[in-house]
C-alpha positions as CSV (number, residue, x, y, z in Angstrom):
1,X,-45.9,21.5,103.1
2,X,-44.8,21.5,99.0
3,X,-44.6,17.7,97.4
4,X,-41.3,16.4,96.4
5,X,-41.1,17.3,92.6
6,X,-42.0,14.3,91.0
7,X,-38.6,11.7,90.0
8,X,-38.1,11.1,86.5
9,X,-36.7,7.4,86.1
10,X,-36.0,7.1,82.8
11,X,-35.8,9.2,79.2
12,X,-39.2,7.7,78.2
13,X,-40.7,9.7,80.9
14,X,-38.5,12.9,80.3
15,X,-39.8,12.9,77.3
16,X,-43.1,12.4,77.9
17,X,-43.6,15.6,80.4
18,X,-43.5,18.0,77.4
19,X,-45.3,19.2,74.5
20,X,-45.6,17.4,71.1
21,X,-43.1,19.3,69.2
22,X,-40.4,19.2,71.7
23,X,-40.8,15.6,72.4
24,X,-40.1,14.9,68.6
25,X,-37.0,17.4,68.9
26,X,-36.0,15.2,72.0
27,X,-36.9,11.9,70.3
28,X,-34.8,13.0,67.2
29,X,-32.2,13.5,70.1
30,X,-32.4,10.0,71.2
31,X,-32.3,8.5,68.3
32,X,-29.2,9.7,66.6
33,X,-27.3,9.4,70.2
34,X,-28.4,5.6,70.0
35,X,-27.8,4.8,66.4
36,X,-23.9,6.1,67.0
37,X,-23.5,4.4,70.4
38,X,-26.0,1.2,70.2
39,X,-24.0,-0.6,73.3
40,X,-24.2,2.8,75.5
41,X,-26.7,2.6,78.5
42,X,-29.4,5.3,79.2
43,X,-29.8,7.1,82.2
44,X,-30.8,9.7,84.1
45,X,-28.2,12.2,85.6
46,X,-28.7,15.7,87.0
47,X,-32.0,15.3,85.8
48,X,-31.4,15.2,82.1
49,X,-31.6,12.5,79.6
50,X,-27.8,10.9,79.6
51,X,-25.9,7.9,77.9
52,X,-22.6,6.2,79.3
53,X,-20.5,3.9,77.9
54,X,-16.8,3.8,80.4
55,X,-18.0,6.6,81.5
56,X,-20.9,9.9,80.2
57,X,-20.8,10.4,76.4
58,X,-23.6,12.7,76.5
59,X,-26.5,14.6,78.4
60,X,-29.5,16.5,77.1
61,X,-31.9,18.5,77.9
62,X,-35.0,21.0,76.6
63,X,-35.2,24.3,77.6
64,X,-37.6,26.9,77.1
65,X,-36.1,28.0,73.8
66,X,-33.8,25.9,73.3
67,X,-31.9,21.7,73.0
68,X,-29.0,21.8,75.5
69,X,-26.4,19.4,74.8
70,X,-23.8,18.3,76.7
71,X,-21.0,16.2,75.5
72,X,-18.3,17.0,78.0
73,X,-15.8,19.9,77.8
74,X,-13.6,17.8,75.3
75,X,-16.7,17.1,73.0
76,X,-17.0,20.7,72.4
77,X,-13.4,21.7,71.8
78,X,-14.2,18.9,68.9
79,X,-17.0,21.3,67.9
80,X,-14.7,24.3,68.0
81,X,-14.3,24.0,64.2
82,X,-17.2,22.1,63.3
83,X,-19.8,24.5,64.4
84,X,-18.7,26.9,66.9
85,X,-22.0,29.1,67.1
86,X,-23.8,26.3,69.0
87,X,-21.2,26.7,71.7
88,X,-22.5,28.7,74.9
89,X,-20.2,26.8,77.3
90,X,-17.6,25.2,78.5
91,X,-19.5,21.6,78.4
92,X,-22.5,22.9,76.2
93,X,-24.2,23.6,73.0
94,X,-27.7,24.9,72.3
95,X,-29.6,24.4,69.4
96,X,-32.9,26.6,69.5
97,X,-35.8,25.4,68.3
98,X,-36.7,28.0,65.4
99,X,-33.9,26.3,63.8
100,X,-33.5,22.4,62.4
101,X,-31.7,20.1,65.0
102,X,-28.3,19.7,63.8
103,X,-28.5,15.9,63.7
104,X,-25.4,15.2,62.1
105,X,-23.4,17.0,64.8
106,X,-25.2,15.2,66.7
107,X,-23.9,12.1,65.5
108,X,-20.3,13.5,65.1
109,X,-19.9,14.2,68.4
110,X,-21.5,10.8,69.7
111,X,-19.1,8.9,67.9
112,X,-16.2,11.2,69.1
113,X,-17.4,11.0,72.4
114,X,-17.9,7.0,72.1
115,X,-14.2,6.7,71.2
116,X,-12.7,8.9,73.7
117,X,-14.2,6.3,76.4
118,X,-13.3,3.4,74.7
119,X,-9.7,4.5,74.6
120,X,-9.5,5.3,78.1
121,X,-7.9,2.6,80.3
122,X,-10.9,1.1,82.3
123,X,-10.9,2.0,86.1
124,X,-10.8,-0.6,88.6
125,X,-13.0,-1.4,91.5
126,X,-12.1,0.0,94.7
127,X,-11.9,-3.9,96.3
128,X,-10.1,-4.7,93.4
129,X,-12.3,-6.6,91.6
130,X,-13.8,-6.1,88.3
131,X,-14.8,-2.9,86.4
132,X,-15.8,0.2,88.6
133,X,-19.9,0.6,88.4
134,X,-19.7,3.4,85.7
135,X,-17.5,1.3,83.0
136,X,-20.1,-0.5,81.4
């Protein structure tokens, strides 16, 4: 009978499952995404390194070639004119690694991102009460 794949809990240990040099290309990642949303929680989601704030700003992910990023279908159309040949996808960008992460798109698109949730009217609870779960 096969194991379970193993559960990755948080992006400490999603980082940690590969090489050197893609973990400083994923660190890189991290770091921008937190400087330009410093109030937005981590997480896990579909398997990929994620942070919310009222919602998912942004997801990514390594690849065998490649940094996918995924800031939502809207956070590309912001990309559209900024840097379209990183687009592959509705919801995605790739940045390959033979070439340097494209950190200040990076940070563009965070911040974009950021205030897209924050202008959205918060969702209530189903009960009624507070905040629904995700609008932190």
């Amino acid at each position: 009978m096969r194991e379970p794949p193993t559960t990755i809990r948080s992006i400490d240990e999603y980082i940690a499952q590969f090489p050197p040099p893609i973990q400083e290309l994923l660190t890189s990642m991290r770091t921008v995404i937190q400087t330009n949303a410093p109030e937005a929680r981590e997480q896990i989601s579909y398997r990929m390194p994620a942070f919310a704030q009222r919602g998912i700003l942004v997801y990514f992910a390594a690849f065998t070639d490649h940094i996918g990023f995924y800031p939502t279908a809207s956070g590309v159309e912001y990309c559209a004119q900024l840097a379209p040949r990183y687009i592959t996808g509705k919801g995605t960008l790739r940045f390959p690694f033979d070439e340097p992460l494209p950190l200040d798109l990076v940070a563009s698109v965070t911040r974009f991102r950021l205030a897209e949730n924050l202008a959205r009217r918060p969702r209530r609870a189903p009960n009624g009460g507070g905040m629904a779960a995700d609008q932190d």
